[in-house]
C-alpha positions as CSV (number, residue, x, y, z in Angstrom):
1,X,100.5,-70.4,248.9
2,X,102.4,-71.1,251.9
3,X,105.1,-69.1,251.3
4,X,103.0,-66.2,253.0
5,X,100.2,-68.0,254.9
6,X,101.9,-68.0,257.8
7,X,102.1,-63.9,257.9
8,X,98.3,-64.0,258.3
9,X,97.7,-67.1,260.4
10,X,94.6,-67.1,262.2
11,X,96.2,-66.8,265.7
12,X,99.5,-64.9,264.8
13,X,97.6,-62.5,262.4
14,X,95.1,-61.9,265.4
15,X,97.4,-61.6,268.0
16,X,98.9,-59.0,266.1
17,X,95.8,-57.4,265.7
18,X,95.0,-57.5,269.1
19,X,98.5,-56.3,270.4
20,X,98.6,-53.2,268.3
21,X,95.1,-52.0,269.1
22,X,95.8,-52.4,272.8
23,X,99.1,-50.5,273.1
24,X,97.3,-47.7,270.5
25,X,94.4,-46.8,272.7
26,X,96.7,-46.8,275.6
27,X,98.7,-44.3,273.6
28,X,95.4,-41.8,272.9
29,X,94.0,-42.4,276.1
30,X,97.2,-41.8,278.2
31,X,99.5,-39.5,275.9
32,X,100.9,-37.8,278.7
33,X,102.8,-41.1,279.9
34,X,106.6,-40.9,280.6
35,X,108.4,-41.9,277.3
36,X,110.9,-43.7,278.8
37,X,107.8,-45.8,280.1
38,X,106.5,-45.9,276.4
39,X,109.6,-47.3,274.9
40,X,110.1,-50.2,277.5
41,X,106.0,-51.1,276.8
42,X,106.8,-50.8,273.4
43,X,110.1,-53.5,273.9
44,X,108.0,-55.5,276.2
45,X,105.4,-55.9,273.2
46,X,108.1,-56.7,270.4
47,X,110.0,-59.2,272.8
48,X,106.4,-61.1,273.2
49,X,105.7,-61.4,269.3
50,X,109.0,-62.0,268.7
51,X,108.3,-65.3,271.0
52,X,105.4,-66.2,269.1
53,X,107.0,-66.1,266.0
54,X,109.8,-68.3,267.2
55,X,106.9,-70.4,268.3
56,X,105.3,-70.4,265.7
57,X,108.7,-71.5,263.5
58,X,108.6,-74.5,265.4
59,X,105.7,-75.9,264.7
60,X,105.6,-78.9,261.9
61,X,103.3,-77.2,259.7
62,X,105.4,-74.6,259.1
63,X,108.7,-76.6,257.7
64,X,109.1,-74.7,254.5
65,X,108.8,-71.2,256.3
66,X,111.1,-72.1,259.6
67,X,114.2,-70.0,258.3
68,X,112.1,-67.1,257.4
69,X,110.1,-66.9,260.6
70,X,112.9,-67.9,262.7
71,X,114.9,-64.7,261.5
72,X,111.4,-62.6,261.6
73,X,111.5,-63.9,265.6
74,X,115.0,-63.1,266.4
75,X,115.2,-59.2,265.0
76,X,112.2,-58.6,266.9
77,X,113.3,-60.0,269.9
78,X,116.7,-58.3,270.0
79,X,114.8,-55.1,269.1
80,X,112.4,-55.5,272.0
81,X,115.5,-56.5,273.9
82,X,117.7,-53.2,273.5
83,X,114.3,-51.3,273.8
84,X,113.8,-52.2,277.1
85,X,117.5,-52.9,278.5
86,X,118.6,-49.2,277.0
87,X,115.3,-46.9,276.9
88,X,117.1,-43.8,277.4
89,X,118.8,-44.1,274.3
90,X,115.6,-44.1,272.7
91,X,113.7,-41.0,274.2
92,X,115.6,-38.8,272.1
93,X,115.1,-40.2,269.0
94,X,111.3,-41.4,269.9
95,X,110.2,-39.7,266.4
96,X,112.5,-41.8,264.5
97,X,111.7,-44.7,266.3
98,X,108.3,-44.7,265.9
99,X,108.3,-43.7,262.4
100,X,110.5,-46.9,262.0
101,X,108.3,-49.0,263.6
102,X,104.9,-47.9,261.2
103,X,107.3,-48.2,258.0
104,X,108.6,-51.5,259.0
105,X,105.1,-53.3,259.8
106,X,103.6,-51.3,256.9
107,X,105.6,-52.3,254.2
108,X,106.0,-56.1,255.3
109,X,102.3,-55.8,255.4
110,X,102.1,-54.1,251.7
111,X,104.5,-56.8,250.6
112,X,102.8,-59.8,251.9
113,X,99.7,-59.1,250.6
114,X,101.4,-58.8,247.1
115,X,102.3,-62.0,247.7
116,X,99.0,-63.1,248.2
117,X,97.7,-61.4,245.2
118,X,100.2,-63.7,243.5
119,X,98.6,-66.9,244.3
120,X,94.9,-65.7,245.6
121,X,92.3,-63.4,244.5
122,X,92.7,-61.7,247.0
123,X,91.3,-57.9,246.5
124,X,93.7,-55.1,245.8
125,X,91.8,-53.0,248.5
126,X,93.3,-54.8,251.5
127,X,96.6,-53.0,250.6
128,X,95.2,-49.6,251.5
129,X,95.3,-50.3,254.8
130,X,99.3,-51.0,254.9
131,X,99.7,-48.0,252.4
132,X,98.0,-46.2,254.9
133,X,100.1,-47.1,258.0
134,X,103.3,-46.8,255.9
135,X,102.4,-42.8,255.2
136,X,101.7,-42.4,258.8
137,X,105.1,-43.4,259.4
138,X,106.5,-41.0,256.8
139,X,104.5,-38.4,258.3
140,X,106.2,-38.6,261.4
141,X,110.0,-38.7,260.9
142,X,108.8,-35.2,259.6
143,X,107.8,-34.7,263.2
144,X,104.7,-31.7,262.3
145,X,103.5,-32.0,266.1
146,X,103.5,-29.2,268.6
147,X,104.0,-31.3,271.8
148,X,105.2,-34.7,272.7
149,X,101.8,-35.8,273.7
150,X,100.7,-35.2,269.9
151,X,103.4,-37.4,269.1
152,X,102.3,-40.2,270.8
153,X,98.5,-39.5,270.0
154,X,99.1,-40.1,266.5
155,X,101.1,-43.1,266.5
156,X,98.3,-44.9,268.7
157,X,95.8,-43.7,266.0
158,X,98.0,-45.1,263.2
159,X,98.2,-48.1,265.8
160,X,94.4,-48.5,265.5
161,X,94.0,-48.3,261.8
162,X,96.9,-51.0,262.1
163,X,94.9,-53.2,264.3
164,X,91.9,-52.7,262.1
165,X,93.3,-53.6,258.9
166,X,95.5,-56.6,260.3
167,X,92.5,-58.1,261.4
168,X,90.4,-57.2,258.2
169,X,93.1,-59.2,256.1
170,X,93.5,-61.7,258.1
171,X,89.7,-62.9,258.2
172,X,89.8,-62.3,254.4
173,X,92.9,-64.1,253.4
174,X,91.7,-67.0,255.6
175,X,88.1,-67.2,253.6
176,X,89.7,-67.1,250.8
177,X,92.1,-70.0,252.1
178,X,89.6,-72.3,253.4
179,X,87.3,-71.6,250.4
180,X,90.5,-72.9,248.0
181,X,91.0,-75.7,250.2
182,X,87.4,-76.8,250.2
183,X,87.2,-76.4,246.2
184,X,90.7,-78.4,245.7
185,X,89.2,-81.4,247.9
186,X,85.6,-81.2,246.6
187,X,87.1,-81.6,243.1
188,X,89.8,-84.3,244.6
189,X,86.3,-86.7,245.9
190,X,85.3,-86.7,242.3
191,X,88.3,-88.5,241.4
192,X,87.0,-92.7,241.7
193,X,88.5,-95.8,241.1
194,X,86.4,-98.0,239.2
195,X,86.4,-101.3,238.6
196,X,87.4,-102.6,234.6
197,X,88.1,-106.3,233.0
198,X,90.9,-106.6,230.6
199,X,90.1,-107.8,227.2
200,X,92.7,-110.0,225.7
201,X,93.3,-109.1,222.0
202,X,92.1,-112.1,219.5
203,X,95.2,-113.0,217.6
């Protein structure tokens, strides 16, 4: 169960969460910001949860997944690092890049909880949301806006439903977690020594 616990982590799953649905209503509320802006925000962003991954890859509890989240952190923070050292390379390929970006957390997402499914019973109905954010993606590199400003309103909605569905699995993948760990040492107390006299055998 470990092998994808750490992908929904109470605080990493969160901060995700939390991330995501503050650059997307930025996005919808401000459409009309510079791009160039956008795509340094948006390297600023992936440098910082690249850091918390690497973080997070330190800590002792996380032993058997160090290799995995240590090459998670260092993509995303070289990512976020050409983002916002070379924006302008960027602006005119913004529709790709954000299509990338939904298709990459989308299907990780998708995958994961897979994973989950695997080990858990977990409910097949938290991989809508993933499914969800992955077709946004697709429905951008097909770029069927009028205006730039479109653009960038529809990526901070498919932000949003991101957000919303991060946090959704996360609360329910760690209920089902703690609810498992509860049952396994519940039925682990039941276990008792008990005290026996050995009966030598009459030759």
């Amino acid at each position: 169960m470990n092998s994808y616990l750490h992908f929904f982590d109470r605080s990493y799953g969160y901060s995700r969460a939390i991330v995501a649905a503050l650059v997307g209503l930025v996005l919808v509320i401000w459409p009309d910001t510079a791009v160039k802006s956008i795509v340094i925000v948006i390297g600023s962003v992936l440098l910082l949860l690249g850091a918390v991954t690497m973080i997070f890859s330190k800590r002792p509890e996380e032993d058997r997944n160090r290799s995995i989240l240590s090459i998670n952190g260092a993509i995303t923070l070289i990512f976020g690092l050409v983002l916002v050292v070379f924006p302008a390379f960027f602006v005119g390929i913004i529709m790709f890049l954000f299509g990338a970006i939904l298709l990459i957390v989308g299907i990780s997402e998708v995958a994961a909880l897979l994973s989950a499914r695997n080990e858990t019973n977990a409910p097949l109905s938290l991989v809508a949301g993933p499914i969800i954010t992955t077709l946004c993606g697709v429905v951008i590199f097909f770029n069927p806006f009028s205006t730039m400003e479109w653009l960038f309103v529809f990526f901070g909605i498919s932000l949003l439903v991101y957000s919303l569905t991060e946090f959704i699995s996360t609360n329910k993948l760690r209920k089902i977690y703690k609810d498992m760990a509860d049952t396994k040492a519940s039925t682990g107390n039941l276990i008792q020594d008990v005290e026996y006299e050995e009966v030598e055998e009459e030759k």
